[in-house]
N, C-alpha and C positions, 0 to 999 in steps of 0.2 A: 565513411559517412561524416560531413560535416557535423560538429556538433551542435549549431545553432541552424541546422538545418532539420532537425528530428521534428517528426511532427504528432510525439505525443500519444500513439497508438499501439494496438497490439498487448499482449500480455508481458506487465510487468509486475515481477515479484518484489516486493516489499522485504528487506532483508534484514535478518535476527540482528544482534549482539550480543557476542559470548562473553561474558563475565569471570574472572578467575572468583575462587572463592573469596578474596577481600572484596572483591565488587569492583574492582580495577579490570580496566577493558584488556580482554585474551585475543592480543592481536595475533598469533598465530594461529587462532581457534578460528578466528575473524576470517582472516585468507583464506583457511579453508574453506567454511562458509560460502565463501563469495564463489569462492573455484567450480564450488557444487552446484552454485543456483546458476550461476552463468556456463555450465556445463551443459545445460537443457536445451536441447534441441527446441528452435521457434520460439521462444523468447524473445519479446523486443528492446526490455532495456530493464534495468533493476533501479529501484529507490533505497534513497539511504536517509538518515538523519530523521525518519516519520516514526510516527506511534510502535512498529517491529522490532527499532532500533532504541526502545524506548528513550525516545530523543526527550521527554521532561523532564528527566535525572542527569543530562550531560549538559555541561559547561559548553562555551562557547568552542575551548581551545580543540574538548574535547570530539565537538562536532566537525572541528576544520581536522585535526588528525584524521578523523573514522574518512572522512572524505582524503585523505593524502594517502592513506593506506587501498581505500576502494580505486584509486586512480592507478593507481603503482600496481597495484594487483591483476586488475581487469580493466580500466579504464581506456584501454586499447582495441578490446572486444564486442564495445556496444557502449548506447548512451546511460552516462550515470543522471539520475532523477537525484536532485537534493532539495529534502523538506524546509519549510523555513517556517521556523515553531518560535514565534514572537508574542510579545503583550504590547509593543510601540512597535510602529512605523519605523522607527531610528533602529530597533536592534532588529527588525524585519531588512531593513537598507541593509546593514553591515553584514546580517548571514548571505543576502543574494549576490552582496560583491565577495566575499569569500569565497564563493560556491564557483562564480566563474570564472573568478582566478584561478582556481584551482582544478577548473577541467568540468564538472558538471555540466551536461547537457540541457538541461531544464529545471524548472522550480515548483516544487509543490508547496503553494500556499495555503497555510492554515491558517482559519479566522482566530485573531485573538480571543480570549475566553472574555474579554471585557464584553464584546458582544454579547455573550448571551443575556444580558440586562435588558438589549434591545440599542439597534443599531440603525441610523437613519441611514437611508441609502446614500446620500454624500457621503458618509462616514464611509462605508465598504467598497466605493469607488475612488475615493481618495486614497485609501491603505495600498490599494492595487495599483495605484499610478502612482504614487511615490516607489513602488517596487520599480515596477516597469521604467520609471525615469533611470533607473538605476543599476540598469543592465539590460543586457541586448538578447538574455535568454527568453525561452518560452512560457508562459506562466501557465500552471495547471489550478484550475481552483479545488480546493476540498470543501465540496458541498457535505454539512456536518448531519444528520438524524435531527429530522424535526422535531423531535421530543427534546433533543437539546436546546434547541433555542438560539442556536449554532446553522440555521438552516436557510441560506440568499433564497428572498423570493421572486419570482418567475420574473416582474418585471425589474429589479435590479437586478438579474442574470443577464436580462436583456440590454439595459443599459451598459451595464460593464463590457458585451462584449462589442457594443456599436463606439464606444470611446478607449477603450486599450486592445491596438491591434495584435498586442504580444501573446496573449491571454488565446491560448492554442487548445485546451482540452479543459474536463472538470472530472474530478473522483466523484463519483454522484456514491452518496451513502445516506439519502435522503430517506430511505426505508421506509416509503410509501409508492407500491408500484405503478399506481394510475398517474401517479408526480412523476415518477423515472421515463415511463413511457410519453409522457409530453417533453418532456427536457431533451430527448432523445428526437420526436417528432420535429418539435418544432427549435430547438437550437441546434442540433448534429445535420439537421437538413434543412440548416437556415441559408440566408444569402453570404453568408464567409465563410471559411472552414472552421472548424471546431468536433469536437471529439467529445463522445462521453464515455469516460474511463467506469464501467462499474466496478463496483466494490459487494456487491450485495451478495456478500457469501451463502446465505443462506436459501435465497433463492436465484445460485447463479443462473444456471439452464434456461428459467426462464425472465432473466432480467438481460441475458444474449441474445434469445430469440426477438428481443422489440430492436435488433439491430444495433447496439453500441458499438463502438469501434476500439474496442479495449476493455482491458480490467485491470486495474492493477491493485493489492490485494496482499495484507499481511501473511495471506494462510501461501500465495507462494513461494514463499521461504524453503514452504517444506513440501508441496505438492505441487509446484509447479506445472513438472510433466502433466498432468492429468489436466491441469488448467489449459496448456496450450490443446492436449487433444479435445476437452470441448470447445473451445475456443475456433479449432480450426474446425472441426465439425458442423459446428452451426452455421460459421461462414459458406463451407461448402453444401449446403442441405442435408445434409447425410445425418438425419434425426436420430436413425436407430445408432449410428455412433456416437453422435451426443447423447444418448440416453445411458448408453453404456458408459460413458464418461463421468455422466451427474452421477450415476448408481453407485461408480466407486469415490465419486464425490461426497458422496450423502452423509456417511458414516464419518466424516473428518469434519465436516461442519457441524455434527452433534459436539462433538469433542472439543473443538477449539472454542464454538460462540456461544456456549450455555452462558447461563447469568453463574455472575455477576461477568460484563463484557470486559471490565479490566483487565482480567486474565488470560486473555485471549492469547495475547502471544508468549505469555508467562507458560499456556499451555505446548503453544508450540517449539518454544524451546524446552519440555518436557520429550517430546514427540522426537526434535532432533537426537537427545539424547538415545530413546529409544529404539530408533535407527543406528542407532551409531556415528552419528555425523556431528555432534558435539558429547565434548566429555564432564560438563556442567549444565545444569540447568537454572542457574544462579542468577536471580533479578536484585534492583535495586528496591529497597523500602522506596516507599510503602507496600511496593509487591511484595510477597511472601511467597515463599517455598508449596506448592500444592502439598496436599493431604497422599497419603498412601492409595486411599479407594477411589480420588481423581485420576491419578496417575496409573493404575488399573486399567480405569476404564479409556483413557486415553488408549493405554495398549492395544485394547480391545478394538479401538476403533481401527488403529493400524494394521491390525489382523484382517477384519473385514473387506478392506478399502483394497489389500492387497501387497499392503508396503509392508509387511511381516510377517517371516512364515507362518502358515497354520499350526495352529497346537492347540495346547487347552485355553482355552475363554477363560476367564477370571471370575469368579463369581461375584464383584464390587461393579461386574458391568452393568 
């Protein structure tokens, strides 16, 4: 597959970064890692350098390595997604030309945090087309929770995608379901193509059934499998197998998205530990190490869900 030919669809897992215990990146932890998510049957492509990867603590250099290593690793097996976690336009430009020098498939654009003060739609059309001038890949938008303030409205969605033809999909994380299901209505089945990538872990099952054309999603780091069998489920009608899917879904999204959401994938590299599939669960400050009775009840959850043998429940669950 071309890699300027992906078209932004299908289930992609959002992937960890393993930390040695200085907090220096465990790039053999890392390969691993990647071996195992793209090891997943139906998968369409993996994200790197995004909120998984907790890309706000890495350096620039450190963002082009984790992508030199994801390319060398797997980057022969399917399309790599690289985030591009900017406060300017100028250091937004320089990650999207790094990313395609270096092999990435597409770009997931995050709004700068400046926005959330409140951003004129020229302002969020212009950031995007200075991307876009600036490389020939696909741009994904990361539509942010409208509690954030972080949240493109309807008709600067619209404008964006009738002036940047690059602009192929959007991570909807809008966490307002009557909002997803119009984004979905009316731009996934507008007059160009375009994709709505969910993200709404919490209510995947039914944020699939309004029809998206994807998810892509920090919790497939570590449940992938399970994401693609709803994923392909719903696609095919076969409800009672997507129900059986959400059910071993259910108990993993208690676990990873409780409050406080920062933690989220601080959880989940708890989780990989608990599998076996990393041998650190070590973030960077300001994240912290969970509590004993979090990590408990993470287990717990893995039990339920199916990904660890049955034994005894922990009583912190």
């Amino acid at each position: 597959m071309s890699r300027t030919k992906y078209d932004c669809s299908g289930v992609i897992p959002a992937c960890l970064l393993p930390l040695k215990d200085d907090l220096s990146i465990d790039e053999a932890s890392y390969r691993k890692h990647l071996r195992d998510v793209t090891g997943v049957r139906g998968i369409a492509a993996i994200t790197v350098n995004g909120h998984a990867s907790e890309v706000s603590s890495c350096t620039f250099e450190e963002q082009q390595r984790i992508l030199d290593v994801t390319m060398d690793e797997v980057g022969s097996k399917l399309p790599v997604v690289n985030g591009v976690y900017a406060e300017s336009a100028i250091e937004a430009i320089k990650i999207a030309k790094m990313a395609e020098k270096g092999g990435a498939s597409a770009l997931l654009v995050f709004p700068p945090n400046l926005f959330m003060l409140g951003a004129r739609p020229d302002m969020v059309v212009d950031h995007f087309k200075r991307i876009a001038d600036a490389t020939d890949l696909p741009l994904i938008i990361f539509q942010f929770p409208i509690a954030t303030g972080l949240c493109y409205p309807h008709d600067t969605l619209v404008r964006m995608l009738a002036e940047i033809p690059s602009i192929a999909a959007m991570k909807d994380a809008c966490g307002d379901p009557v909002r997803h299901e119009f984004t979905v209505r009316e731009l996934q089945n507008g007059p160009r193509p375009f994709n709505v990538l969910t993200t709404h872990s919490a209510w995947l099952f039914s944020s699939l059934v309004t029809g998206c054309n994807g998810l892509l999603s920090g919790a497939g780091s570590t449940i992938a499998d399970l994401q693609v069998a709803l994923f392909e489920a719903v696609r095919n009608n076969d409800m009672a197998a997507a129900k059986a899917a959400a059910d071993r879904i259910y108990p993993t999204t208690h676990a990873f998205y409780s409050a406080p959401g920062v933690d989220m994938h601080n959880r989940m590299k708890e989780a990989q530990v608990l599998l076996g599939r990393l041998p650190s669960a070590a973030v960077r400050p300001p994240l912290q190490k969970l509590p004993v009775d979090e990590v408990a009840r993470i287990r717990n959850a893995m039990i339920r869900a199916g990904l660890l043998p049955h034994g005894q429940v922990d009583a912190a669950a």
